[in-house]
DRENROPA-179552 format. One line per 3 residues: number of its first residue (from 1); their letters; for each residue x, y, z of N, C-alpha, C, O. Coordinates in pm, whole numbers, padded with zeros to 5 digits, m for minus. Atoms other than C-alpha are relative to their C-alpha. Example, Ala and Ser with C-alpha at 12.3 -4.5 7.8 and 13.67 -1.06 7.14 Angstrom:
1	as	00089/m00119/00000/01230/m00450/00780/00090/00120/00000/00194/00118/00066 | m00082/m00119/m00006/01367/m00106/00714/m00077/00109/00073/m00026/00220/00090
//
This chain:
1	xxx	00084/m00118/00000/00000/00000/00000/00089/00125/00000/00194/00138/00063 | m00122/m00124/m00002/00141/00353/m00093/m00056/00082/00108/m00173/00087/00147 | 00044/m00120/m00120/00161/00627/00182/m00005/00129/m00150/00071/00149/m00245
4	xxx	00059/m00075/00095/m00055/00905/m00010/00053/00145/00084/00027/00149/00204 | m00026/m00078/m00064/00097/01244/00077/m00130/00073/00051/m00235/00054/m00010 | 00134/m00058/m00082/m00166/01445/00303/m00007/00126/m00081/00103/00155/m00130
7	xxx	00041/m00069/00022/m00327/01738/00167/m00037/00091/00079/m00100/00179/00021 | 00026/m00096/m00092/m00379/01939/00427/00091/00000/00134/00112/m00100/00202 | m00125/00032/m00119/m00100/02065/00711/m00055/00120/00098/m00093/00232/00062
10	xxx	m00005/m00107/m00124/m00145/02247/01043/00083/m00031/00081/00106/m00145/00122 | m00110/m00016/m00088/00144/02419/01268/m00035/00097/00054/m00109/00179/m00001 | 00016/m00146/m00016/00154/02681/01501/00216/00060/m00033/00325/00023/00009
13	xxx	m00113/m00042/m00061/00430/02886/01437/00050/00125/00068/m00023/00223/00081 | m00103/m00094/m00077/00697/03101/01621/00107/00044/m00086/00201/m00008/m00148 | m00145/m00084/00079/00899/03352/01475/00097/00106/00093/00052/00220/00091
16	xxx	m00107/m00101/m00064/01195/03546/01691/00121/00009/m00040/00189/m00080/m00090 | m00140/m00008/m00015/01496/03707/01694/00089/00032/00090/00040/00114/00168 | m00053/m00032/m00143/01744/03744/01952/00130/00105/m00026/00200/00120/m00126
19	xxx	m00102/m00109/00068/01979/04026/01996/00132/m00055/00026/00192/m00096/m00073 | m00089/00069/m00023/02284/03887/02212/00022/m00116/00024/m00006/m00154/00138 | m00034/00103/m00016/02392/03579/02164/00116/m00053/00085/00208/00022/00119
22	xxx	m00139/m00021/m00030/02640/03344/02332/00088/m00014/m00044/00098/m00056/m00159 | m00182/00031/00101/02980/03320/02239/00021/00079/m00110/00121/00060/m00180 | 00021/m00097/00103/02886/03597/01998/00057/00130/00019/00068/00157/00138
25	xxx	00009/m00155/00026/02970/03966/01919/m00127/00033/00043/m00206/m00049/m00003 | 00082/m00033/m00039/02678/04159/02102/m00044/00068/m00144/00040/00135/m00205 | 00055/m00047/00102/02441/04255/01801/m00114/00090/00009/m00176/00075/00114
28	xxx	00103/m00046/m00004/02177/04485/01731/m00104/m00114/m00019/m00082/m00219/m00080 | 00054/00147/00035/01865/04274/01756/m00097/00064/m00100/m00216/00034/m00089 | 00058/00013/00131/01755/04424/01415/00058/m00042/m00067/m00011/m00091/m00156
31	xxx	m00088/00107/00047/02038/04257/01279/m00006/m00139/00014/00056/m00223/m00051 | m00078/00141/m00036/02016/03959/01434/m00093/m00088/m00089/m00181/m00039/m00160 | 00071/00087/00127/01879/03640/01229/m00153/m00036/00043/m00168/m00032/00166
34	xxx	00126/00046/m00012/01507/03529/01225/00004/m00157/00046/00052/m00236/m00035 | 00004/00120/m00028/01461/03201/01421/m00136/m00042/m00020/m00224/00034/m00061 | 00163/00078/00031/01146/02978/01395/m00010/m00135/00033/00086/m00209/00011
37	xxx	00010/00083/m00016/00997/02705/01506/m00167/m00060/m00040/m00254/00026/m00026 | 00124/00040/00035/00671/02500/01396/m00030/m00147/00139/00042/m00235/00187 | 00001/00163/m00068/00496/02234/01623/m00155/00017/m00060/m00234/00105/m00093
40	xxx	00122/00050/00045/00234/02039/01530/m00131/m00029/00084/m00116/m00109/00176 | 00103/00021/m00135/m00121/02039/01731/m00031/m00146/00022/m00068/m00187/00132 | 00018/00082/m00011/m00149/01712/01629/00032/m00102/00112/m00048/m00178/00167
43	xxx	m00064/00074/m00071/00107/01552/01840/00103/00049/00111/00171/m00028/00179 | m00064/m00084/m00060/00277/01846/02024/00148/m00012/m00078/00216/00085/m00044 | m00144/m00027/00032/00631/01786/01833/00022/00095/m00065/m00067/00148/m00131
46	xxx	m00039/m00134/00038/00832/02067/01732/00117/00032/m00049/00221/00000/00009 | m00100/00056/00053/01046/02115/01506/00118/00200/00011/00053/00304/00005 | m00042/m00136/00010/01346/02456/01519/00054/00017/m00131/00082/m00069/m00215
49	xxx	m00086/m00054/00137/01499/02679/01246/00079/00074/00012/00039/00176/00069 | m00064/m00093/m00064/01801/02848/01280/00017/00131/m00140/00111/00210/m00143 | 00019/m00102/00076/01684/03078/00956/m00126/m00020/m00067/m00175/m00133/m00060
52	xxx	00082/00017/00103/01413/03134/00721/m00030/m00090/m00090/m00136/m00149/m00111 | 00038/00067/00068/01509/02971/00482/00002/m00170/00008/m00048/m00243/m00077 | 00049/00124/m00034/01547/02625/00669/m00110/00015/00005/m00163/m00066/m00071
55	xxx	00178/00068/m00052/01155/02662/00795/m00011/m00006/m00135/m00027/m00125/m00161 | 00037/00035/00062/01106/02727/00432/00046/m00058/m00093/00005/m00017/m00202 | m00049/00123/00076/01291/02445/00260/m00048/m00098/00114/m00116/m00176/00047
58	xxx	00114/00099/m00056/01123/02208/00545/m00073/00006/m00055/m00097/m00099/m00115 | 00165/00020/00040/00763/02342/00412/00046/m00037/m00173/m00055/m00082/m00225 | m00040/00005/00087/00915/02303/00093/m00023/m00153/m00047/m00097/m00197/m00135
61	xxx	00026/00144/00061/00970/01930/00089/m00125/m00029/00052/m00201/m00070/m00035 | 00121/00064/m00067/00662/01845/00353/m00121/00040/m00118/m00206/m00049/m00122 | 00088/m00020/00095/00430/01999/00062/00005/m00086/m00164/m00076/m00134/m00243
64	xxx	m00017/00114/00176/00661/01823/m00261/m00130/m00076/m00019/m00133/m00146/00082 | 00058/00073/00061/00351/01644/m00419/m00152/m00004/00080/m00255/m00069/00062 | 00155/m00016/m00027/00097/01779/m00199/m00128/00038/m00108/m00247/00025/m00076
67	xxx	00071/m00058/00138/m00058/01921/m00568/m00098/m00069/m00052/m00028/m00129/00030 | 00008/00053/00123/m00262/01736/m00798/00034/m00024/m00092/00082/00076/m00147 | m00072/00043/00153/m00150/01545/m01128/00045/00147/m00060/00149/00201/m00099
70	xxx	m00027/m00125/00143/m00217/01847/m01315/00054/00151/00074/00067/00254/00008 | m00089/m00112/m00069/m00051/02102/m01048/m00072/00082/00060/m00023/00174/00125 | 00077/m00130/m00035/m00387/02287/m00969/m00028/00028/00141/m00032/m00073/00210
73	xxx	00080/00011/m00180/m00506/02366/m00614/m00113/00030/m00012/m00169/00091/m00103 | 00151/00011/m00008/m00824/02329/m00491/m00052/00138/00022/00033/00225/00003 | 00071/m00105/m00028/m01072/02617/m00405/00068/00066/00120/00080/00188/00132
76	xxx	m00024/m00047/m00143/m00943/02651/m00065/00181/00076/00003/00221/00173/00067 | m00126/m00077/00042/m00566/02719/m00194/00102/m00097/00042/00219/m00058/00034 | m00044/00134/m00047/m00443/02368/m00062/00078/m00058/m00151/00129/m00170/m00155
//
């Protein structure tokens, strides 16, 4: 039996940045990087990001082939 990718995903997430880090140069914390984390309500796990564009290369693959054949999304934007 194939595992059918899911069509529909819920996370809450968290977005911060922190100004001083440790072991760091003290930074402005408009400088400093965007962290993030997603957990799932489903099961409470939670996953971190230590930038942007990790959370969005995670949602990136977790969606690969969430589409239809023909690429369209549904009404809802899924």
């Amino acid at each position: 039996m194939q595992n059918k990718r899911p069509d529909y995903f819920s996370y809450l997430l968290r977005l911060w940045r922190n100004g001083d880090q440790a072991g760091s140069q003290p930074t402005d914390k408009e400088e400093a990087p965007w962290r993030a984390s997603l957990q799932r309500p489903q099961n409470g796990r939670r996953i971190g990001f230590l930038s942007l564009e990790e959370l969005f290369d995670y949602l990136r693959c977790e969606t690969e082939g969430a589409r239809g054949q023909d690429g369209e999304r549904d009404e809802m934007g899924k």
